[in-house]
C-alpha positions as CSV (number, residue, x, y, z in Angstrom):
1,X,-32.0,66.4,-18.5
2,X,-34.3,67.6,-15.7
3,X,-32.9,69.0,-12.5
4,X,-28.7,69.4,-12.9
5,X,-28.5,68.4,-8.9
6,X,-30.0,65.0,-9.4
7,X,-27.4,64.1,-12.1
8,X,-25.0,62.3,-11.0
9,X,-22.3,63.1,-13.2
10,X,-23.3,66.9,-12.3
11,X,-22.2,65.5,-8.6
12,X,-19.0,64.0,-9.5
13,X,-18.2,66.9,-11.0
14,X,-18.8,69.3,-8.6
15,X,-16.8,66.8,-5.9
16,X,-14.0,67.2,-8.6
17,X,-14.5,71.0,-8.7
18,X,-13.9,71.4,-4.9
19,X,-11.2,68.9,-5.1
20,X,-9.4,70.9,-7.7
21,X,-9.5,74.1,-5.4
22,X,-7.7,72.4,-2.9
23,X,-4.6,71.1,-4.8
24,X,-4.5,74.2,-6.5
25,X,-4.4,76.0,-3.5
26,X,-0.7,74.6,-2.7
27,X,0.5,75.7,-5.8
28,X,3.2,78.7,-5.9
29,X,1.3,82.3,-5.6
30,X,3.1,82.9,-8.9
31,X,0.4,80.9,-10.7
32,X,-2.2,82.8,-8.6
33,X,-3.4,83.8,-12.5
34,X,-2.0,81.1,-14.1
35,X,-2.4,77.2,-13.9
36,X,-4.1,77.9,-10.6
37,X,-6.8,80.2,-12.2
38,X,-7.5,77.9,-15.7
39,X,-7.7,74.8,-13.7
40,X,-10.6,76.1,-11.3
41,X,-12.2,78.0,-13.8
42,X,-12.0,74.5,-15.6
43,X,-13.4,72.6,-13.5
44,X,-16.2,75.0,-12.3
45,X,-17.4,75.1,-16.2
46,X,-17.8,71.3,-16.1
47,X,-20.5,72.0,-13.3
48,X,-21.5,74.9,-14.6
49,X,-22.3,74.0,-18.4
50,X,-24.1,70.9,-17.1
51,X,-26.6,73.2,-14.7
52,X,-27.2,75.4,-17.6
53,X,-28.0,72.9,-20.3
54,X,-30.5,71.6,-18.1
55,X,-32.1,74.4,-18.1
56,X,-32.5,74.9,-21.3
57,X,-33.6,71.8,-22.3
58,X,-35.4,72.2,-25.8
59,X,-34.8,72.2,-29.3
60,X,-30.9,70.7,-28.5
61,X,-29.5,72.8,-27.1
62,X,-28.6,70.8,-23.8
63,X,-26.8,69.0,-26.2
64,X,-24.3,72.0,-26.9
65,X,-24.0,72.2,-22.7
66,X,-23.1,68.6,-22.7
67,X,-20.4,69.2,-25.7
68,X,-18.9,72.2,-23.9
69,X,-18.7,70.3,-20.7
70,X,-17.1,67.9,-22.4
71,X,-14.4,70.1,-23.7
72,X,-13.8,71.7,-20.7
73,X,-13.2,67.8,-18.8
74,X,-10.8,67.4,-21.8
75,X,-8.9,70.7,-20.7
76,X,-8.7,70.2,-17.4
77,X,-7.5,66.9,-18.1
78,X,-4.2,69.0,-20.0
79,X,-4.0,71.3,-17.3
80,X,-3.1,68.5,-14.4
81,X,-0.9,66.9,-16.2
82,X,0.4,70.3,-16.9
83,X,0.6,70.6,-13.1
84,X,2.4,67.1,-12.7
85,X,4.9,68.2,-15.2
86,X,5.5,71.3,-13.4
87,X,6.0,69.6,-10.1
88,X,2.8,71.1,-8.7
89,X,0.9,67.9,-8.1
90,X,2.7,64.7,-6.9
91,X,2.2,61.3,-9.6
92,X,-0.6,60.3,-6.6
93,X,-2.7,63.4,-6.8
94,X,-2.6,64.1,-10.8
95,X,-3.7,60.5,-10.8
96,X,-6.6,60.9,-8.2
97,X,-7.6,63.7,-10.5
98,X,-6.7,62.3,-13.9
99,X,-9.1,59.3,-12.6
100,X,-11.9,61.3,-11.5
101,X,-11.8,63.1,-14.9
102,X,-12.0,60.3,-17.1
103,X,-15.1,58.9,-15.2
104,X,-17.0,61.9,-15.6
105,X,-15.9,62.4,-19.1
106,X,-17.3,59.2,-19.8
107,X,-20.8,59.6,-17.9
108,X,-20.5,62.6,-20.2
109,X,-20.7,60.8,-23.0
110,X,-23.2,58.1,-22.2
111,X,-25.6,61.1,-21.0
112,X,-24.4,62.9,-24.6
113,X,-25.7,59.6,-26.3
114,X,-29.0,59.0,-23.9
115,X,-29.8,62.7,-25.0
116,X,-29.1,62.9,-28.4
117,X,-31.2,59.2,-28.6
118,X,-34.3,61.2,-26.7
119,X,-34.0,64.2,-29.1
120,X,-34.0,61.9,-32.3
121,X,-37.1,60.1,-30.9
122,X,-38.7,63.2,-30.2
123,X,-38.4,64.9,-33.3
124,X,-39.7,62.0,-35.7
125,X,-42.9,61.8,-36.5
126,X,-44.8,58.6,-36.2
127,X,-45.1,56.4,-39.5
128,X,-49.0,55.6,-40.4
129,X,-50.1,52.9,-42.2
130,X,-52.2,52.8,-44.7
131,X,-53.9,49.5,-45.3
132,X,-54.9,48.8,-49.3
């Protein structure tokens, strides 16, 4: 995957990181350690699992980074509409996020595919043939 800071789903992401801090940081100070906690924690894993799988880029195992990224983009994408239920984010701003979500859950998955397509060519071995 190379360097995490030149991908730029791993930018999006982080964008969406800070942008989640500061809607959660209207929420009651009840959910200090609720809603408020799981959602940043959330989004910071998105970042965070992408910036780790690139770094250890062998043998597949970015791929397991990319899926746990993905998972956490899935929960975060529960949480705010958890939030919009609650009446902690208005309809516009669970949208903005809900938005922002599904585009990097999709870059995601086309950087899931592009790396899964690299690790398959890598780990087949060339065909020789033998003339008769």
């Amino acid at each position: 995957m190379g360097d995490f800071r030149k991908l730029e789903v791993w930018q999006r992401a982080r964008l969406l990181s800070v942008r989640v801090y500061q809607i959660t940081g209207k929420f009651p100070s009840r959910e200090c350690y609720g809603i408020t906690a799981q959602m940043r924690t959330t989004s910071v894993c998105i970042v965070s699992s992408l910036s780790e799988g690139s770094g250890r880029n062998q043998g597949g195992v970015a791929g397991n980074f990319l899926e746990r990224a993905q998972g956490s983009a899935a929960k975060l994408e529960c949480e705010t509409l958890l939030s919009r239920d609650l009446g902690y984010l208005t309809d516009a701003e669970a949208g903005e996020v809900l938005a922002e979500v599904m585009t990097v859950r999709r870059m995601l998955g086309h950087l899931t595919q592009r790396t899964k397509a690299a690790r398959n060519g890598a780990t087949r071995s060339p065909r020789t043939a033998k003339g008769g």
